[in-house]
C-alpha positions as CSV (number, residue, x, y, z in Angstrom):
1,X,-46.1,33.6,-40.4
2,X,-43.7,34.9,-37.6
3,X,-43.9,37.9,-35.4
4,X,-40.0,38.8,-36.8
5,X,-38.5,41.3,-34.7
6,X,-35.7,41.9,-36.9
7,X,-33.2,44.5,-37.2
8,X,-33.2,46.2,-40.5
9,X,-30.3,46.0,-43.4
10,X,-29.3,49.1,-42.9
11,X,-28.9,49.1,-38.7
12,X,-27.3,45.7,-39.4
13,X,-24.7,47.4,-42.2
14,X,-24.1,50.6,-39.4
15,X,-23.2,47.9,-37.0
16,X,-20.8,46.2,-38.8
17,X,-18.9,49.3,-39.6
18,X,-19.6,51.1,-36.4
19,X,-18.8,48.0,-33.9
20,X,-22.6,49.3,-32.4
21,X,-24.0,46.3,-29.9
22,X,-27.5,46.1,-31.0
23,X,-29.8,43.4,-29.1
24,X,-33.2,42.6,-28.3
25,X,-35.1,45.9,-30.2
26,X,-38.3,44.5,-29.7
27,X,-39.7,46.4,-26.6
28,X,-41.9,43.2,-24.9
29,X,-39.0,41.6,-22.1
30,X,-38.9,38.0,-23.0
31,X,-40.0,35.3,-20.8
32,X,-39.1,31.7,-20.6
33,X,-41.7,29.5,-18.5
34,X,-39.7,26.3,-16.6
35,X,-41.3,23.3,-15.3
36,X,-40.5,20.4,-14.6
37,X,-39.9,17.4,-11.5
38,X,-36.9,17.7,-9.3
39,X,-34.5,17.9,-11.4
40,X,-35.9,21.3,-12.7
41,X,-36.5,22.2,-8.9
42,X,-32.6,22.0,-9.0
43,X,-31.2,19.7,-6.5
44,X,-27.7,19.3,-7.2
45,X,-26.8,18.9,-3.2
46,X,-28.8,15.8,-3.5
47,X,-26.6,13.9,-5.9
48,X,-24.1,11.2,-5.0
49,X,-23.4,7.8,-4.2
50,X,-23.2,8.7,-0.2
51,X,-26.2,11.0,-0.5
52,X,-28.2,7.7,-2.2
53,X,-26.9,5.2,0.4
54,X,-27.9,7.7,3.4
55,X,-31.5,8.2,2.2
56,X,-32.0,4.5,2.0
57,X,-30.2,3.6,5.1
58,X,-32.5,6.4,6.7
59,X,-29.3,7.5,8.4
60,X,-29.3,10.2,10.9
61,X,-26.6,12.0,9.0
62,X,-27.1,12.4,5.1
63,X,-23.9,13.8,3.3
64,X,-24.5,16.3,0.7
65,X,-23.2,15.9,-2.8
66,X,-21.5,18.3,-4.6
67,X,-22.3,21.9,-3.9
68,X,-22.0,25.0,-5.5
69,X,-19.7,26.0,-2.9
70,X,-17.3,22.8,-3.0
71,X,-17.3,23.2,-6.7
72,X,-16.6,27.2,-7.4
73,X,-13.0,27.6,-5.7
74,X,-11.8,25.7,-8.4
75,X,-14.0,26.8,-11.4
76,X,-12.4,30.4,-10.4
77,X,-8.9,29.6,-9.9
78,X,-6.2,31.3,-12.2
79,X,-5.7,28.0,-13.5
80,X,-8.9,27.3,-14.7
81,X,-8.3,30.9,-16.7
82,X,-5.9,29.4,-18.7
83,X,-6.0,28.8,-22.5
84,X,-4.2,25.4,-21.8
85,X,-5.5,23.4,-18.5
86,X,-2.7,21.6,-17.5
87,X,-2.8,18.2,-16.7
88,X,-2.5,18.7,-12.6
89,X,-5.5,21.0,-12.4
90,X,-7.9,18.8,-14.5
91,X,-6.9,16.0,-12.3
92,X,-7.8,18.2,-8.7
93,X,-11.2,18.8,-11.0
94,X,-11.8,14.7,-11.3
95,X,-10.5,14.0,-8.5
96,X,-13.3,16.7,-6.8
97,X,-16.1,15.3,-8.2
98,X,-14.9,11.4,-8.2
99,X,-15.0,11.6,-4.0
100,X,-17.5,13.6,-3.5
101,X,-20.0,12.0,-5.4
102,X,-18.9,8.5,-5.2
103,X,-18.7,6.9,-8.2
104,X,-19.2,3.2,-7.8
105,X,-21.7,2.5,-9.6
106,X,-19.4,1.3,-12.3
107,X,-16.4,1.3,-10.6
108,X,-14.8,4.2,-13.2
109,X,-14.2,7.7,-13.3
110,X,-15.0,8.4,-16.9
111,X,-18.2,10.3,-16.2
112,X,-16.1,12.8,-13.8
113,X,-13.7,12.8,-16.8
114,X,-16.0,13.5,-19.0
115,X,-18.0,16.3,-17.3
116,X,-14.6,18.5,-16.0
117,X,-13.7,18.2,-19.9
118,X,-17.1,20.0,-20.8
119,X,-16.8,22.3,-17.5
120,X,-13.7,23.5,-18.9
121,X,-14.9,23.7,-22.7
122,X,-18.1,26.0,-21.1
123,X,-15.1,28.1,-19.3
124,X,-13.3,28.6,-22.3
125,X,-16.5,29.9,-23.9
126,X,-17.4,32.3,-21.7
127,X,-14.2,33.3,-20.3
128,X,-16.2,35.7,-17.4
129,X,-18.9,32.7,-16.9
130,X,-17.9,31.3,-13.4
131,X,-16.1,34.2,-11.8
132,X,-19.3,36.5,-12.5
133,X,-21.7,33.1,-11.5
134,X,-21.8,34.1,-7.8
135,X,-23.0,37.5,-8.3
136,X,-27.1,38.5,-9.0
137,X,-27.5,39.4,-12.5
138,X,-29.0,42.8,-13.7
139,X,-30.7,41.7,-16.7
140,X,-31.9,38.6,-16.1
141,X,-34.5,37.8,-13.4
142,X,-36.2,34.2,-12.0
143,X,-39.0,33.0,-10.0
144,X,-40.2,29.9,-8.6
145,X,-43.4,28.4,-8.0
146,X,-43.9,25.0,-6.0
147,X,-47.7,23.8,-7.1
148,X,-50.2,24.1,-5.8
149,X,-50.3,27.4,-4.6
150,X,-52.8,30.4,-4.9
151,X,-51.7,33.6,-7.2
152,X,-51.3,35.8,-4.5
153,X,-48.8,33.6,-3.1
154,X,-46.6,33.5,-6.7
155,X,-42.9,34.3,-6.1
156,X,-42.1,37.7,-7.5
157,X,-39.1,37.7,-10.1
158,X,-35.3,38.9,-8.4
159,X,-32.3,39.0,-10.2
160,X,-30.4,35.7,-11.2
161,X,-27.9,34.4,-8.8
162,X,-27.7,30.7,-7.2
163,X,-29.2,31.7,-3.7
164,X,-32.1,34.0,-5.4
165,X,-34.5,31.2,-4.0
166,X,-35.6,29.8,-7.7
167,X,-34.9,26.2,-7.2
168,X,-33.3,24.1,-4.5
169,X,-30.5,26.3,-4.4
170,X,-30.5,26.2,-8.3
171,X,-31.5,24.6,-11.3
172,X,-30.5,24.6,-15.3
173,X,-31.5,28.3,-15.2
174,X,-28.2,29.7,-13.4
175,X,-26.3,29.5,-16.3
176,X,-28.9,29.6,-19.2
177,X,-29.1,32.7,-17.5
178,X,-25.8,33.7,-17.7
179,X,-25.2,32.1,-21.1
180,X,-28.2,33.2,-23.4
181,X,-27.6,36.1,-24.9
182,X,-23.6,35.2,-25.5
183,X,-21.7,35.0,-29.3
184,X,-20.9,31.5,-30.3
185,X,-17.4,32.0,-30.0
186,X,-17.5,33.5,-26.3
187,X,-17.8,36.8,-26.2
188,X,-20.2,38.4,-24.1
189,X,-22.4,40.6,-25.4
190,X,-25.7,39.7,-23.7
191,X,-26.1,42.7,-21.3
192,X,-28.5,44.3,-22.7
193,X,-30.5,41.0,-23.1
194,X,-33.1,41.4,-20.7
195,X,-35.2,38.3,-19.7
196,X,-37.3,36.1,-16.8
197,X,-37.3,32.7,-16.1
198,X,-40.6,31.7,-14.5
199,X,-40.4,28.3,-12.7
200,X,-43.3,26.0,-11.6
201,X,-41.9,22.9,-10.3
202,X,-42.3,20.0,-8.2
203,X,-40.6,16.6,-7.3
204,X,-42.0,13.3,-7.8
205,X,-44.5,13.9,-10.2
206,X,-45.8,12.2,-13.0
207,X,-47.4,14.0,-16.8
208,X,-50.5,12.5,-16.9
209,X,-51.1,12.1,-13.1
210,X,-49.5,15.7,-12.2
211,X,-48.9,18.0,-15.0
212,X,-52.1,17.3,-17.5
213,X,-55.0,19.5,-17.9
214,X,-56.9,16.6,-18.4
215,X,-56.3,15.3,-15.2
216,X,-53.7,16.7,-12.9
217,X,-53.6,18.1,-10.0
218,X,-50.3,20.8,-10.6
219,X,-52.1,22.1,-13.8
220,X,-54.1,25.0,-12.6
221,X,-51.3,26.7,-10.5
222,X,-49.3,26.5,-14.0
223,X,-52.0,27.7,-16.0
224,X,-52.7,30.8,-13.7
225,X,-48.7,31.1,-13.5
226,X,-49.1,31.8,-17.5
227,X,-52.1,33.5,-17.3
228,X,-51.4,36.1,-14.5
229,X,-48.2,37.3,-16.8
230,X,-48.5,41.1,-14.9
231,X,-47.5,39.0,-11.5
232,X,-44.3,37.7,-13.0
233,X,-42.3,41.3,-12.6
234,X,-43.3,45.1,-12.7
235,X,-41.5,44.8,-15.7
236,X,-44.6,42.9,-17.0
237,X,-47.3,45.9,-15.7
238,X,-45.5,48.9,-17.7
239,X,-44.1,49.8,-21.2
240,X,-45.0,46.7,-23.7
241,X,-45.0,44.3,-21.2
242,X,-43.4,40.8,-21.6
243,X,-44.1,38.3,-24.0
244,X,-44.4,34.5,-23.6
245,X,-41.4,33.7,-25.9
246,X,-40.6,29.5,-25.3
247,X,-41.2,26.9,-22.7
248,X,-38.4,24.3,-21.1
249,X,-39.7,21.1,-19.6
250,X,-37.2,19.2,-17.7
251,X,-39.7,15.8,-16.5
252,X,-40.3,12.1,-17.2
253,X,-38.3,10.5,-14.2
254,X,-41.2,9.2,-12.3
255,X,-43.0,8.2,-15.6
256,X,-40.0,5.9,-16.2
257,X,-40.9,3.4,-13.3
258,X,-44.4,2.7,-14.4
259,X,-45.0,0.8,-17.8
260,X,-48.7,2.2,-18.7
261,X,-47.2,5.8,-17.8
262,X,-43.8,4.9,-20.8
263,X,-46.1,3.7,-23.2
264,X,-48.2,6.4,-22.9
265,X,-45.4,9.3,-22.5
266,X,-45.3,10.1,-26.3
267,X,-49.1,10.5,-26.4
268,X,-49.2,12.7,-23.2
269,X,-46.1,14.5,-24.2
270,X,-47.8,16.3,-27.2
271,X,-51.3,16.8,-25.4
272,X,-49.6,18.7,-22.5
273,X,-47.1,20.8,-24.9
274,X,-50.4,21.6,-27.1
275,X,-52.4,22.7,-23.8
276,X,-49.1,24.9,-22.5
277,X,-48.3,26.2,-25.9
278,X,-52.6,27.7,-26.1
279,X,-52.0,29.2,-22.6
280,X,-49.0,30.8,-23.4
281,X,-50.2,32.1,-26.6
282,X,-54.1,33.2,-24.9
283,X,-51.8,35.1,-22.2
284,X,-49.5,37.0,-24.5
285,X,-46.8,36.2,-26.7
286,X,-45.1,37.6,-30.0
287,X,-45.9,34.5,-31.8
288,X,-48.6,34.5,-34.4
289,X,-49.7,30.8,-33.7
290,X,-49.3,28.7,-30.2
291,X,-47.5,26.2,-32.3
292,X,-44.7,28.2,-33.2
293,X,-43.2,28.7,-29.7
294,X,-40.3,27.4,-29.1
295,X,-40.2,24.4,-26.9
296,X,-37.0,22.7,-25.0
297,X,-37.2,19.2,-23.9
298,X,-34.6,17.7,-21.5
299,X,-34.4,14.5,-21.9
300,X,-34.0,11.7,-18.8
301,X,-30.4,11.6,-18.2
302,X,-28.6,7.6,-17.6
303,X,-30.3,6.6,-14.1
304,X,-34.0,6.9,-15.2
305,X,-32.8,5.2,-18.7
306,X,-31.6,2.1,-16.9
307,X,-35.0,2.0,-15.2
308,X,-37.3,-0.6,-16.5
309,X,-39.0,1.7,-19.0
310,X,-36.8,4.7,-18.8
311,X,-35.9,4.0,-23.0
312,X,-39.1,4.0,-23.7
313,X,-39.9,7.6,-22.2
314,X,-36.3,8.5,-23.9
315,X,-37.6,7.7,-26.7
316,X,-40.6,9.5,-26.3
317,X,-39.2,12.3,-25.5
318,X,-36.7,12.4,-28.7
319,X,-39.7,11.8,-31.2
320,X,-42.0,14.8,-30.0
321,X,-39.1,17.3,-30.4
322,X,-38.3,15.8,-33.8
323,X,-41.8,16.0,-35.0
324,X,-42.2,19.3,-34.1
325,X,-40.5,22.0,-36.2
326,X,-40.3,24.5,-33.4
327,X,-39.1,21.9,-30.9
328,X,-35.6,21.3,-30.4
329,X,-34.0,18.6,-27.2
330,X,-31.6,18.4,-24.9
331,X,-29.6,15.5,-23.8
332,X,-28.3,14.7,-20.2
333,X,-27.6,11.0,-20.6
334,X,-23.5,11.5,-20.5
335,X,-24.0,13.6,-16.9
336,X,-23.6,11.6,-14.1
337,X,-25.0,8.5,-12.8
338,X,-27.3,9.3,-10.1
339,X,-31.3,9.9,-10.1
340,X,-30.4,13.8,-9.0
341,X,-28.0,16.3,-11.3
342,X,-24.6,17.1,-9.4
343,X,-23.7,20.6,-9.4
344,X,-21.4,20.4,-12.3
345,X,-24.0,19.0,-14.5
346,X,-26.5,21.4,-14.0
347,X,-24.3,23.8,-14.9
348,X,-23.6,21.8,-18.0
349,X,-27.6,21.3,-18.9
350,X,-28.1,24.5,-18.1
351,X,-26.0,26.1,-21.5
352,X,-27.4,23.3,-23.4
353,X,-30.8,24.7,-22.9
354,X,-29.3,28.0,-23.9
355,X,-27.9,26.8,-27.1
356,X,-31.2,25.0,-27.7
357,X,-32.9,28.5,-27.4
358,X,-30.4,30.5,-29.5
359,X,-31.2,27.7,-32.4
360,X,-35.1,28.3,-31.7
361,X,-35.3,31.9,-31.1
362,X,-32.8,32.6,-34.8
363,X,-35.9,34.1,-36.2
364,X,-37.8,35.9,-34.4
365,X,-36.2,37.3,-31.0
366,X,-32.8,40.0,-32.2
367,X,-29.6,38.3,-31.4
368,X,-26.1,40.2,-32.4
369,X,-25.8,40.8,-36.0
370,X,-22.5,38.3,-36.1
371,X,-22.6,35.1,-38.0
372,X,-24.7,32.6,-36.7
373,X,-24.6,30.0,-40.1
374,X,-24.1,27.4,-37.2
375,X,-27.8,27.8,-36.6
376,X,-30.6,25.6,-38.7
377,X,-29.7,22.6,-41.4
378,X,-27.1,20.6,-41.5
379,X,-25.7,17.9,-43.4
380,X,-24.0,15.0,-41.6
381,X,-21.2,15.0,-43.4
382,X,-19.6,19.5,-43.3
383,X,-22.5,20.2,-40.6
384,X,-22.5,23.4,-39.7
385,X,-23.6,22.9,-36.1
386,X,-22.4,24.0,-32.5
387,X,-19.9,22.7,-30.7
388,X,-21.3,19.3,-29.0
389,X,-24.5,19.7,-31.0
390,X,-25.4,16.6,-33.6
391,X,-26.9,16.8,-36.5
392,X,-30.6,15.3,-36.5
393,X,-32.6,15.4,-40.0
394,X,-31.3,18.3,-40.8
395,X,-31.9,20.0,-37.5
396,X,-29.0,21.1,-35.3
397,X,-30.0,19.3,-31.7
398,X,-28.3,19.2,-28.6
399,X,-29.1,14.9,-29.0
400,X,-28.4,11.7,-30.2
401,X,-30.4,11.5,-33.2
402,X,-33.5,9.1,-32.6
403,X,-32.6,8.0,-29.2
């Protein structure tokens, strides 16, 4: 049974006539543990068709992708504010992304299409989302830890903000930072959510090889990352302390480009979640059983898929979170076309991790008392589920269902 930190009927009837914003009454601050290859690092400079050709060439002069800073002038223009984006300024937005990144892999601009129509459906959800992403966050705090590394070198958490030095400048967590915690239908009303986002992370790097307690070599700086919770923040060392609340692992590239590392993936997959999920739970957690916390998969996204046996890890990845009931995945296979996530996209991931949470965390960590029906089954015909969320078995899932 679930440690169910849940507001009682009668603060939840007080709410609803008082308008009261009640969040979060369980005293422990919540902690989501990241890890992950590059693409959790966060390197969204490094993504491009130039930035590919340079590295290859070995060129003297590599040109960036898309940054941050080429992207937010126009993410906080007046006319992205609008409740109708007009024609001209979602053009400037493809048009931003088609020449910086240089797509020519298939000679078409749908994938820029595509992602400035779900930059501008995240904008319209959170109407105060990119004018407020520049700034630190108050609430919600990161850290970053590039294996191996001793304990007393372990980044201390800072607030949330794209140069706080948690990834390479940032990763998925800027705006699951920024996100979790919102109402479905925009409105903020996270700021009294408090919680840290832990990283450990490291390019290149395989599950079994890497990541496994069985046999890799990254494994014991992630293990004393979870174990040494009162290093994470001061938060941690007074009051109730934090809780190990869910775990987000964003991996699989490299295991895409060796065929004994696919076909194992699955098998791998559910040893290393089991091994993280008994850490997490021996270091402190509100859950009653390690099996219950949540875990978020990110699935390979298009370029690893088109590897030789990027499907099969795909695959893999898709039946683990299906098989587990506390599991849910996110999918990145309709973000760009290059082996690293542009700036736009990990914007993009980063909310579908968020919404991922939300759907995970329903029972047991205090969201607003509004009406979150969206949440849980679904029928594929009148699903109740989020927006760009499929139905999967009767699980909401940010997925295609069995790919």
């Amino acid at each position: 049974m679930k440690l169910a930190f849940n507001l009682s009927t009668t603060a939840l009837s007080l709410c609803a006539v008082c308008c009261c914003n009640v969040l979060h009454t369980q005293a422990q601050t919540p902690l989501i543990l990241l890890a992950g290859q590059s693409n959790m690092v966060g390197s969204p400079n490094e993504a491009g068709e130039r930035y590919e050709q340079d590295v290859l060439a070995r060129t003297n002069t590599i040109q960036p992708g898309l940054t941050f800073d080429n992207l937010l002038p126009l993410l906080v223009s007046p006319a992205m504010q609008q409740t109708n984006i007009t024609t001209e300024f979602r053009r400037e937005l493809v048009d931003l992304l088609t020449r910086i990144l240089g797509y020519v892999h298939n000679g078409t601009d749908v994938v820029p299409e595509h992602q400035v129509d779900l930059l501008i459906e995240l904008g319209q959800r959170f109407p105060t989302l990119y004018t407020s992403l520049a700034d630190p966050l108050g609430n919600v705090y990161c850290s970053d830890v590039t294996p191996p590394l001793a304990v007393q070198e372990f980044m201390s958490a800072v607030p949330l903000s794209p140069n706080s030095g948690c990834g390479n400048p940032y990763g998925p967590e800027l705006v699951l930072g920024h996100t979790l915690g919102f109402l479905p239908d925009g409105k903020e009303s996270g700021s009294d959510l408090s919680f840290i986002m832990p990283k450990v992370s490291r390019g290149g790097t395989q599950i079994r090889g890497n990541w496994s307690k069985a046999e890799g070599d990254l494994w014991s700086t992630l293990q004393s990352r979870i174990a040494h919770i009162d290093s994470v923040s001061t938060q941690c060392q007074t009051g109730s302390g934090c809780s190990w609340d869910a775990f987000v692992w964003f991996q699989g590239e490299n295991d895409s480009m060796d065929q004994p590392n696919a076909e194992n993936y699955e098998g791998d997959l559910i040893i290393f979640l089991a091994d993280v999920r008994a850490e997490l739970f021996a270091a402190g957690t509100r859950y009653a059983a390690p099996e219950e916390i949540p875990v978020v998969i990110v699935q390979i996204g298009s370029f690893f898929r088109a590897r030789e046996f990027g499907t099969v890890v795909a695959r893999a990845q898709a039946s683990v979170a299906a098989s587990d009931a506390f599991a849910s995945i996110v999918w990145t296979d309709d973000l760009g076309t290059f082996y690293h996530y542009d700036a736009s996209s990990q914007l993009i991931i980063g909310d579908r991790v968020a919404r991922a949470l939300e759907g995970l965390w329903k029972d047991t960590i205090v969201m607003p008392p509004l009406d979150r029906s969206w949440f849980g089954s679904c029928q594929q015909n009148g699903q109740k589920c989020h927006t760009n969320a499929a139905c999967c078995g009767g699980k909401c899932a940010y997925s295609r269902c069995g790919t």
